[in-house]
C-alpha positions in Angstrom: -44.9 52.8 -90.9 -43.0 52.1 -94.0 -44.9 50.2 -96.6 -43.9 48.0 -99.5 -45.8 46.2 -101.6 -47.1 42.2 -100.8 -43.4 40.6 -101.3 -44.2 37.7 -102.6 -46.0 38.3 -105.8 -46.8 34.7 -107.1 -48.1 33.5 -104.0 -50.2 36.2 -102.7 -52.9 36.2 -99.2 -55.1 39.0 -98.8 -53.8 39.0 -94.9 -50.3 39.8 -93.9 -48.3 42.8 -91.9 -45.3 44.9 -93.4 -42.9 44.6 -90.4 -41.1 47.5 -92.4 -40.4 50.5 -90.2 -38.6 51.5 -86.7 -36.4 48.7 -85.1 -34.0 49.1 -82.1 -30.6 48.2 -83.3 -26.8 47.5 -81.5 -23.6 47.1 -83.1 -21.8 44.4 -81.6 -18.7 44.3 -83.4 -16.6 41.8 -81.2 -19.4 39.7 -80.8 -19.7 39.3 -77.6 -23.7 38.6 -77.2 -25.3 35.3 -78.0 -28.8 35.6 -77.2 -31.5 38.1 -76.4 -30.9 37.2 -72.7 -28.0 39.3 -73.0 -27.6 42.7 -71.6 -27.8 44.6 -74.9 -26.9 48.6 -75.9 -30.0 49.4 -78.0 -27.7 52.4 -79.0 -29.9 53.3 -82.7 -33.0 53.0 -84.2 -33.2 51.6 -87.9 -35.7 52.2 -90.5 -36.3 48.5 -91.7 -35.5 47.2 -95.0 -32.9 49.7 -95.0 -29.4 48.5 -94.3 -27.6 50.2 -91.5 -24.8 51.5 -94.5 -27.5 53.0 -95.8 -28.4 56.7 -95.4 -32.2 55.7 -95.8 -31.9 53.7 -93.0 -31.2 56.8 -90.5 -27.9 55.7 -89.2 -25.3 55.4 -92.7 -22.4 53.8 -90.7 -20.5 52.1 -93.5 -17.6 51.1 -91.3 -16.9 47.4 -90.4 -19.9 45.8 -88.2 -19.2 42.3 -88.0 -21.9 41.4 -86.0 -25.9 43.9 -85.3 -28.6 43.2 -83.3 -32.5 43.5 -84.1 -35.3 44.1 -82.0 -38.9 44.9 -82.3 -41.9 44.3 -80.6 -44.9 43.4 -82.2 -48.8 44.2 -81.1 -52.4 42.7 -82.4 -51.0 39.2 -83.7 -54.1 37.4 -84.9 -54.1 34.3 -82.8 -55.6 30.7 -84.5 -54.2 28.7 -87.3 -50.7 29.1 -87.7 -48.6 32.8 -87.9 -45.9 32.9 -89.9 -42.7 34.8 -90.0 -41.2 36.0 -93.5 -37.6 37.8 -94.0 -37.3 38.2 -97.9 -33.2 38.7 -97.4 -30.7 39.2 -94.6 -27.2 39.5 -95.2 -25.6 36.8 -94.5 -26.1 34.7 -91.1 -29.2 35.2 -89.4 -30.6 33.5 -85.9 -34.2 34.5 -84.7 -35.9 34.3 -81.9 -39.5 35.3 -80.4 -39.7 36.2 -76.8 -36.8 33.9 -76.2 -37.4 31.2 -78.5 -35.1 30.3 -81.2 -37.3 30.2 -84.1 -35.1 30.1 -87.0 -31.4 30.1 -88.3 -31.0 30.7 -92.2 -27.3 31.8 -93.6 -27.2 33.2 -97.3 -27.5 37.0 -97.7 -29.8 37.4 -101.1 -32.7 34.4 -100.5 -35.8 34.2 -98.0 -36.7 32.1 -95.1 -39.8 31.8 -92.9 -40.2 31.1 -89.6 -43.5 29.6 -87.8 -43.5 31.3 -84.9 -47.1 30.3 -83.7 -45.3 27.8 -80.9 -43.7 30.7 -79.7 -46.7 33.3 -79.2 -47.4 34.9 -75.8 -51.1 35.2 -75.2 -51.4 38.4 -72.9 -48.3 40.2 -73.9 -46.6 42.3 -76.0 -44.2 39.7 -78.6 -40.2 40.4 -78.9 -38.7 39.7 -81.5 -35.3 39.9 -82.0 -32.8 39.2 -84.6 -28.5 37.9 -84.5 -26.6 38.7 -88.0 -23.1 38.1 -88.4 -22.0 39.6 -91.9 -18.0 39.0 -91.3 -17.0 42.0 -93.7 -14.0 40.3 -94.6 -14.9 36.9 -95.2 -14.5 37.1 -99.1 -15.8 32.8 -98.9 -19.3 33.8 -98.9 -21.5 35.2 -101.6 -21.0 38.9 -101.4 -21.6 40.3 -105.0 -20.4 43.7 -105.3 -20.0 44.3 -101.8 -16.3 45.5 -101.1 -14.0 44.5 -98.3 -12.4 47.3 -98.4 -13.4 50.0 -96.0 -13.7 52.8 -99.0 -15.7 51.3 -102.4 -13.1 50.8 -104.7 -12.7 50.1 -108.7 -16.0 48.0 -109.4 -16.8 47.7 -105.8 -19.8 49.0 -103.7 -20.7 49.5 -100.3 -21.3 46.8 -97.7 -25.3 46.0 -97.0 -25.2 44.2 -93.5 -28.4 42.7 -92.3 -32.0 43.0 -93.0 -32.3 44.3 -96.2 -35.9 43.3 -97.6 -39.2 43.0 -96.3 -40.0 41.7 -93.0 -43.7 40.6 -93.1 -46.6 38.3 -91.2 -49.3 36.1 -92.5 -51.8 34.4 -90.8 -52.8 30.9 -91.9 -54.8 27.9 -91.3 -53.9 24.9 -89.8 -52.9 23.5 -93.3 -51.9 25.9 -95.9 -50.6 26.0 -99.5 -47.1 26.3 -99.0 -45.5 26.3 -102.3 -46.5 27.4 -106.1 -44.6 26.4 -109.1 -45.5 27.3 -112.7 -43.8 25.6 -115.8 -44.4 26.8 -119.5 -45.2 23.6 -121.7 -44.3 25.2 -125.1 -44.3 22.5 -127.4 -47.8 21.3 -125.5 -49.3 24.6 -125.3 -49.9 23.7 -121.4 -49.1 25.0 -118.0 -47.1 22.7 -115.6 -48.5 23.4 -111.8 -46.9 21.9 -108.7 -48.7 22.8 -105.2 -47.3 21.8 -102.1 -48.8 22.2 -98.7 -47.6 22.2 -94.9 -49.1 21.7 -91.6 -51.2 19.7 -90.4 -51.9 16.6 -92.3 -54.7 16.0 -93.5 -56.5 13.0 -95.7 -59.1 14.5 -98.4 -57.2 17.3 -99.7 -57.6 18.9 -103.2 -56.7 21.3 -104.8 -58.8 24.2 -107.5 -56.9 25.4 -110.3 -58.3 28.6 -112.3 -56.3 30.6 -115.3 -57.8 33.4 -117.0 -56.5 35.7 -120.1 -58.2 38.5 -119.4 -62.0 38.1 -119.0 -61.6 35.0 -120.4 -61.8 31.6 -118.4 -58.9 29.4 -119.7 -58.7 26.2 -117.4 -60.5 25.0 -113.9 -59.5 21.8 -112.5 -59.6 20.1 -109.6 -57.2 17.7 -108.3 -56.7 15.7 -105.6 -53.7 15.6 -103.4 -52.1 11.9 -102.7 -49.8 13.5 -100.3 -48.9 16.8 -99.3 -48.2 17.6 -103.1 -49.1 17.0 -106.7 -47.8 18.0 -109.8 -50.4 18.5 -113.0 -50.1 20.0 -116.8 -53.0 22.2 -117.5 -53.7 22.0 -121.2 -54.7 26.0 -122.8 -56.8 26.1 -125.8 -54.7 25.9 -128.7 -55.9 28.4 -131.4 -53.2 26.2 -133.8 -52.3 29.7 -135.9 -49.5 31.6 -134.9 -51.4 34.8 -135.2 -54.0 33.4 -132.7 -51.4 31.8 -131.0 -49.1 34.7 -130.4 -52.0 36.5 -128.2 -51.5 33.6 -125.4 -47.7 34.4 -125.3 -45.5 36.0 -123.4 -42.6 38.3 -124.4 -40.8 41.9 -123.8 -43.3 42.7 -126.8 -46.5 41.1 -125.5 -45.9 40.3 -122.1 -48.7 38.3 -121.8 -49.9 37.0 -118.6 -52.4 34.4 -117.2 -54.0 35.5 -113.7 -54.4 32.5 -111.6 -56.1 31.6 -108.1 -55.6 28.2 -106.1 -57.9 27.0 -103.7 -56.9 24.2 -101.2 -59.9 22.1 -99.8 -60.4 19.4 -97.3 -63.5 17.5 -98.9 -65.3 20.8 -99.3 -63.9 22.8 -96.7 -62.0 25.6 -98.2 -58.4 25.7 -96.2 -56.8 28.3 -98.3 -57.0 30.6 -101.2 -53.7 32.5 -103.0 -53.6 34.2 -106.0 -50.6 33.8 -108.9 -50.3 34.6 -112.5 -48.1 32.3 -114.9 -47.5 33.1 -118.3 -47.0 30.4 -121.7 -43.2 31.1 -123.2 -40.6 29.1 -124.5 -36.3 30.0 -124.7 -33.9 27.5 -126.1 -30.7 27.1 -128.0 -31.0 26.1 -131.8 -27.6 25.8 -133.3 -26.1 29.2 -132.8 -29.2 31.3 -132.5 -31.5 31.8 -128.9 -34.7 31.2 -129.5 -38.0 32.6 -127.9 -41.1 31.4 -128.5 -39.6 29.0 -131.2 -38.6 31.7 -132.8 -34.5 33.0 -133.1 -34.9 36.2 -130.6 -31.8 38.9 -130.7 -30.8 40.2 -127.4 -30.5 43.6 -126.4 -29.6 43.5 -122.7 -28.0 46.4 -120.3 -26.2 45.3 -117.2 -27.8 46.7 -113.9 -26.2 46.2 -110.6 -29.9 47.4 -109.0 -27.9 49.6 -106.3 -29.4 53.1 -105.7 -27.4 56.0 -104.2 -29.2 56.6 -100.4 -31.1 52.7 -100.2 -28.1 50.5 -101.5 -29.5 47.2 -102.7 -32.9 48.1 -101.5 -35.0 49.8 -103.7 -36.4 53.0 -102.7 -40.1 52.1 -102.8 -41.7 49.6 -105.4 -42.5 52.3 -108.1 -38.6 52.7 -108.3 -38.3 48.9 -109.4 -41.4 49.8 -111.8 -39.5 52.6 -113.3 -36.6 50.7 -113.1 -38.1 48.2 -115.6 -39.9 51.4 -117.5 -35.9 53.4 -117.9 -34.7 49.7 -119.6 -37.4 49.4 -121.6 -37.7 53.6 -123.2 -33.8 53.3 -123.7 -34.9 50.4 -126.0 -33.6 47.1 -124.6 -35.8 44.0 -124.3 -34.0 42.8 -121.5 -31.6 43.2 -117.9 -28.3 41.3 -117.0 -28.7 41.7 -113.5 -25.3 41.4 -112.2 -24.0 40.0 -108.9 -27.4 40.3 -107.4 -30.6 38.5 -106.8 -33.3 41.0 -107.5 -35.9 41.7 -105.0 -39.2 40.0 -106.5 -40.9 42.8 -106.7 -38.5 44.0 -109.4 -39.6 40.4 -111.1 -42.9 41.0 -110.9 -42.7 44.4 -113.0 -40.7 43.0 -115.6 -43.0 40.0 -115.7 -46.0 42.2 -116.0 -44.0 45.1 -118.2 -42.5 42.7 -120.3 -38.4 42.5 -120.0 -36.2 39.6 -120.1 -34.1 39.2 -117.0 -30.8 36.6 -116.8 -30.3 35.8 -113.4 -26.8 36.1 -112.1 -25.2 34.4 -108.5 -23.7 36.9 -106.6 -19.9 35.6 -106.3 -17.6 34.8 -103.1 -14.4 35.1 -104.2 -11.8 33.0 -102.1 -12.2 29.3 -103.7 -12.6 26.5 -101.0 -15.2 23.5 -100.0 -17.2 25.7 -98.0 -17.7 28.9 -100.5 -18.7 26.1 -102.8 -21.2 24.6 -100.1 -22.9 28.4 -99.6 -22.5 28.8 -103.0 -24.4 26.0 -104.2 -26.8 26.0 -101.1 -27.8 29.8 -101.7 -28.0 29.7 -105.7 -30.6 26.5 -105.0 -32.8 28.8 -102.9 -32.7 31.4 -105.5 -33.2 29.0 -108.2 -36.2 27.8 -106.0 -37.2 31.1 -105.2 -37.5 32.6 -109.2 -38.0 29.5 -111.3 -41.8 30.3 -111.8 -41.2 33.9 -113.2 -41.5 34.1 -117.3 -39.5 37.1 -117.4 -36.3 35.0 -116.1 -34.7 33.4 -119.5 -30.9 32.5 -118.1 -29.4 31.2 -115.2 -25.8 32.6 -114.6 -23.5 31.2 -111.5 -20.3 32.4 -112.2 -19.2 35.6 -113.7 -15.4 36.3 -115.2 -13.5 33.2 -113.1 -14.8 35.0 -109.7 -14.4 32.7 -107.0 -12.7 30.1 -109.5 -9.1 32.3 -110.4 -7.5 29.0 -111.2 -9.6 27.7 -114.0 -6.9 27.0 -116.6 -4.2 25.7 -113.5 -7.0 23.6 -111.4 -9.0 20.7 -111.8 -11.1 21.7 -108.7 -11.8 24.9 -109.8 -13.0 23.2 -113.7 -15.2 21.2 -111.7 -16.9 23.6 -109.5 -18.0 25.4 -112.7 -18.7 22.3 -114.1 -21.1 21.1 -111.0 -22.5 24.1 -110.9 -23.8 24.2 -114.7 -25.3 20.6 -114.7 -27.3 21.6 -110.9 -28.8 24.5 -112.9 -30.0 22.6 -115.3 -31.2 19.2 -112.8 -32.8 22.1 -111.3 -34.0 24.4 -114.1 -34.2 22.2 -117.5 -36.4 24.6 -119.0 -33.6 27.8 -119.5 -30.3 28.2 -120.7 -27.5 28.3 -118.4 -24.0 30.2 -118.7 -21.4 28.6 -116.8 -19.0 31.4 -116.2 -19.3 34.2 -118.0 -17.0 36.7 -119.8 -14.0 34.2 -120.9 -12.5 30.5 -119.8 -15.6 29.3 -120.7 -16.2 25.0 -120.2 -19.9 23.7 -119.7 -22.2 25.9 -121.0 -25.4 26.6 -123.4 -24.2 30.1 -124.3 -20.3 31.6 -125.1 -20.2 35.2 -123.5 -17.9 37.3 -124.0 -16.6 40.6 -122.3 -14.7 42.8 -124.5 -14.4 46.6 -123.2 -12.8 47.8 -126.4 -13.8 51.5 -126.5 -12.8 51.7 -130.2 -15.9 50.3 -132.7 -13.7 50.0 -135.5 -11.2 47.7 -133.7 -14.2 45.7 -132.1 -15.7 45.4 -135.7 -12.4 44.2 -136.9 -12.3 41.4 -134.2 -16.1 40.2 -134.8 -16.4 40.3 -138.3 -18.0 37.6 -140.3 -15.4 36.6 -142.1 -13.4 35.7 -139.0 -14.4 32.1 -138.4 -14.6 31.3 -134.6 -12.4 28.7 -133.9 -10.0 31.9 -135.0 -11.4 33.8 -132.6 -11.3 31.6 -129.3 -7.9 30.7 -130.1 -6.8 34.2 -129.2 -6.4 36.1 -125.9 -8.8 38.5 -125.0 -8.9 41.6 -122.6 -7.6 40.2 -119.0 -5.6 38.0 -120.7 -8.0 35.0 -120.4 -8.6 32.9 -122.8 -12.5 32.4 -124.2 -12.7 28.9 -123.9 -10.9 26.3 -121.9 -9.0 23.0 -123.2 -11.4 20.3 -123.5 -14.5 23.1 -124.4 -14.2 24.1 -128.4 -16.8 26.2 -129.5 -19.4 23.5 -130.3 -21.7 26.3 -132.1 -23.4 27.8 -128.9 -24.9 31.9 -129.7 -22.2 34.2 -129.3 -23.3 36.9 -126.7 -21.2 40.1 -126.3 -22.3 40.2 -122.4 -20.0 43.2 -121.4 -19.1 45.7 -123.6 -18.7 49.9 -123.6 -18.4 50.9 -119.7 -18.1 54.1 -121.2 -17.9 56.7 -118.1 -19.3 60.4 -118.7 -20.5 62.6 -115.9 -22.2 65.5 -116.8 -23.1 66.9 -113.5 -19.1 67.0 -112.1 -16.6 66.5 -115.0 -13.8 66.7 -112.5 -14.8 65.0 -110.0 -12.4 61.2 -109.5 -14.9 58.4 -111.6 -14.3 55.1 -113.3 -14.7 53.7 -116.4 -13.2 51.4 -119.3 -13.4 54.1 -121.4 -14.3 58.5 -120.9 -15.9 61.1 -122.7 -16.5 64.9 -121.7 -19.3 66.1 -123.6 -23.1 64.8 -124.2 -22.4 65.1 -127.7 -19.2 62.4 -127.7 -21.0 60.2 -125.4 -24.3 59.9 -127.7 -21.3 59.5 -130.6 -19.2 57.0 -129.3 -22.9 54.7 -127.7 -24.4 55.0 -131.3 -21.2 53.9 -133.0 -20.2 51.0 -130.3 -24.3 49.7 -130.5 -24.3 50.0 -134.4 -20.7 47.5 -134.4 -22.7 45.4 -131.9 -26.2 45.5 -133.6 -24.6 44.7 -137.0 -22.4 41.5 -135.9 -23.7 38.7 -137.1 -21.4 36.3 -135.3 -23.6 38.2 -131.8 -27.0 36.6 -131.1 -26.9 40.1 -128.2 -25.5 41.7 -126.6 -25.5 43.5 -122.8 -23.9 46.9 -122.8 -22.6 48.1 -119.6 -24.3 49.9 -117.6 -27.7 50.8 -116.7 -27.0 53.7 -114.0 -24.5 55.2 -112.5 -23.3 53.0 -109.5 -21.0 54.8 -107.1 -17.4 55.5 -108.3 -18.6 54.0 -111.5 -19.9 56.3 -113.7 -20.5 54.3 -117.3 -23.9 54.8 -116.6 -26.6 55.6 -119.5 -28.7 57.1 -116.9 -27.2 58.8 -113.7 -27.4 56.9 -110.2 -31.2 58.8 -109.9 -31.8 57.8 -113.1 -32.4 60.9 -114.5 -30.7 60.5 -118.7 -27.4 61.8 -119.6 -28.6 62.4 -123.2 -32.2 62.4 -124.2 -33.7 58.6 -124.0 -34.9 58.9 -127.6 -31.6 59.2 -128.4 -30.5 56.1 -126.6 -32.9 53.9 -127.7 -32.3 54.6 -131.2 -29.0 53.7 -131.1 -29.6 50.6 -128.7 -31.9 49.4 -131.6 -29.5 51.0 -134.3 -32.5 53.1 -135.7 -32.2 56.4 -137.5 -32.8 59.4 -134.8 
């Protein structure tokens, strides 16, 4: 049995079941079958979360399957209270159903869903499960990411992931059960907003027990009583009042700070449920042209990671390769991740959380613009909104990246107001982070101006950012693309300047000859370390740049502008890098 981690690391039961491992699997790619009652052709067997493109996954077809088949059956299911069915992601249209019964539908390739399948139990027999995906791999009006549509990955495109792709998992609960967690950081307060919200049965009565701790330390236990099936609170932290003193109750990459926490539902004084979390006190905002941390202005050193790896795909190996993930980032001296066109598994959250590493959150893009993409689009970035809001290590909130999905920005008023939409949802959703409308250029609403330049020459890209050039210059003028940086109706009304794509410089040390990509090439360890340490000191040294995000964290494919290769073993000695990511003497 293959076993991951608990998936769901801020809402955490001591009982659950990985339902990682051996599945029966059919292609059915003219989609002929509509149910389980249908007659069919087991013809593989698929190591679950592995996608079926995926070596990993013991089959590694990476042709077009429009349409595959689950099928497991599962033994020992705890009977009383309710059992619930988790899928972490499943790309993209899912129907499920348990020895016949449709249990649940959920379309959106990158967020969870649950099913309670406790109606749907057999009491003296083995249980079938069995799961529908259609993952159309030409439908280019759904959320895809990187995922090409092309049968070969070409130029910045990756190989397809179809189906399950994350944990599969059961928990066994009570008849009413804490259903959702939510943590908000009250800077300015020094308190801890908690939401709880429960499902099943109702009940009158309910309460729930709050506990924090730093450490050893016991920071908060309350009590509070439910006037529905939710309630919303602010937990006030003992406020030292220095900074010194204060600074050991915050979090960031340099003191990742976190408070352990355990909730306890109760009917009168019947206990119904118990979960653990952890939540952690932190502040980002914009002040004039600086992002700020903690109330503090906080410059950004970010690398863009597409989180693919070479035999897995968008699943990660195990969860001690998202650890060292987070670990590679960190030692190559960044304080934080773009993760681009992907929503991260949580486990990676969870490390960077606990590790301490900043994280801006990115919606995977579709890329054919029309009412529906919009309707997934806005449907699946509210899950994942929903999904990762509680995590400190998340800072900014990202739906659209370089006009994808929207080509028509400067030409169409529906495509201005998609982005525009989009931007003030984030924030109805999220008011407590910073979001970036569409990144790279043809920028309208938006609480940070990034800005994609893959110059490869440092004294041209120190020519175009330096000080003396006053902005309103600068977004007057084209930039690489030919796209403009800001649209008409959207000066530059003093937002940080982030250089969020930069370098792409390609070096393969291990097959020099072999067909890559990159914006820019190098032959030699020696040139590569040159030309990173001269592009990061232009970069570092900017002063118009509150960051910036240097591209890329690994290898990814045909892409090879990766600082690490795609197993993450270092080009050039990590000391090295992170000395010149932080512009430090080596």
């Amino acid at each position: 049995m293959l076993q991951f981690e608990y998936p769901r690391p801020q809402l955490v039961r001591d009982g659950w079941t990985s339902l990682n491992g051996e599945w029966d699997l059919a292609f059915d790619d003219a989609r002929q079958h509509r149910g389980p009652q249908d007659a069919i052709d087991w013809t593989h067997r698929v190591l679950v979360p592995f996608a079926p493109e995926a070596a990993a996954s013991g089959i590694g077809d990476q042709g077009f399957h429009p349409c595959v088949w689950y099928r497991r059956t599962l033994d020992g299911i705890a009977t009383g209270g309710h059992t619930l069915l988790h899928f972490g992601a499943v790309d993209y249209a899912a129907r499920v159903w348990l020895n016949g019964h449709l249990v649940v539908q959920h379309e959106g390739g990158h967020t969870p869903f649950t099913a309670d399948i406790t109606d749907a139990l057999l009491s003296d027999a083995p249980q079938v499960l069995v799961v529908r995906v259609e993952d159309d791999p030409a439908d280019l009006a759904k959320p895809r990411g990187k995922q090409d549509w092309q049968l070969q990955p070409h130029s910045i495109w990756y190989p397809r992931t179809t189906g399950i792709w994350q944990t599969v998992w059961l928990e066994t609960v009570g008849e009413t059960y804490i259903d959702r967690l939510r943590w908000t950081p009250i800077f300015d307060g020094f308190e801890i907003g908690c939401e709880v919200a429960v499902a099943g049965a109702q009940r009158t009565g309910l309460s729930v027990e709050v506990r924090l701790w730093h450490g050893d330390k016991l920071l908060a236990d309350d009590r509070y009583s439910l006037m529905g099936q939710d309630t919303m609170r602010k937990i006030a932290l003992p406020d030292p009042g220095i900074d010194d003193s204060r600074n050991a109750l915050l979090w960031s990459p340099e003191h990742p700070t976190l408070f352990d926490a355990e909730v306890v539902l109760r009917c009168g004084e019947t206990v119904l449920d118990t979960v653990r979390s952890y939540t952690a006190l932190r502040s980002v905002s914009i002040t004039r042209d600086r992002l700020m941390l903690n109330g503090r202005p906080y410059q950004l050193r970010l690398v863009l990671d597409q989180g693919y790896w070479p035999d897995t795909l968008m699943t990660a190996p195990s969860d001690q390769a998202l650890r060292r993930d987070v670990e590679l980032a960190k030692a190559m001296g960044f304080n934080g991740v773009r993760k681009h066109q992907k929503i991260e598994d949580p486990r990676y959250l969870y490390w960077a959380d606990r590790l301490g590493l900043l994280v801006w959150e990115e919606m995977p893009s579709a890329y054919a613009f029309s009412p529906r993409a919009m309707t997934r689009l806005v449907s699946e970035w509210t899950e994942a909104i929903e999904r990762d809001y509680s995590h400190p290590c998340v800072i900014v909130w990202v739906p659209f990246n370089e006009s994808w999905g929207v080509p028509n920005l400067t030409a169409m008023q529906a495509h201005r107001n998609a982005v525009e939409a989009l931007y003030h949802l984030t924030r109805m959703l999220d008011a407590t982070r910073p979001v970036i409308g569409n990144d790279g250029w043809e920028a309208s609403a938006t609480d940070i101006l990034g800005i994609h330049d893959y110059d490869g020459d440092p004294h041209k890209l120190r020519a175009r950012y330096e000080a003396e050039h006053q902005s309103n210059t600068l977004f007057d003028r084209r930039r690489p693309g030919g796209r403009i940086l800001t649209l008409d109706g959207f000066p530059h009304r003093g937002q940080p300047i982030v250089l969020t794509e930069f370098g792409g410089v390609a070096y393969d040390p291990r097959a020099p000859e072999h067909h890559t990509w990159g914006y820019s090439r190098t032959n030699t360890a020696e040139a590569f370390h040159a030309l990173y340490r001269d592009l990061l000191r232009v970069v570092n040294e900017t002063a118009m740049f509150s960051g910036f995000c240097y591209t890329q964290f690994a290898d990814t494919f045909q892409e090879t502008n990766g600082l690490l290769n795609a197993d993450r073993s270092p080009k050039i000695p990590l000391e090295q890098i992170s000395a010149a990511t932080r512009n430090v003497p080596y």
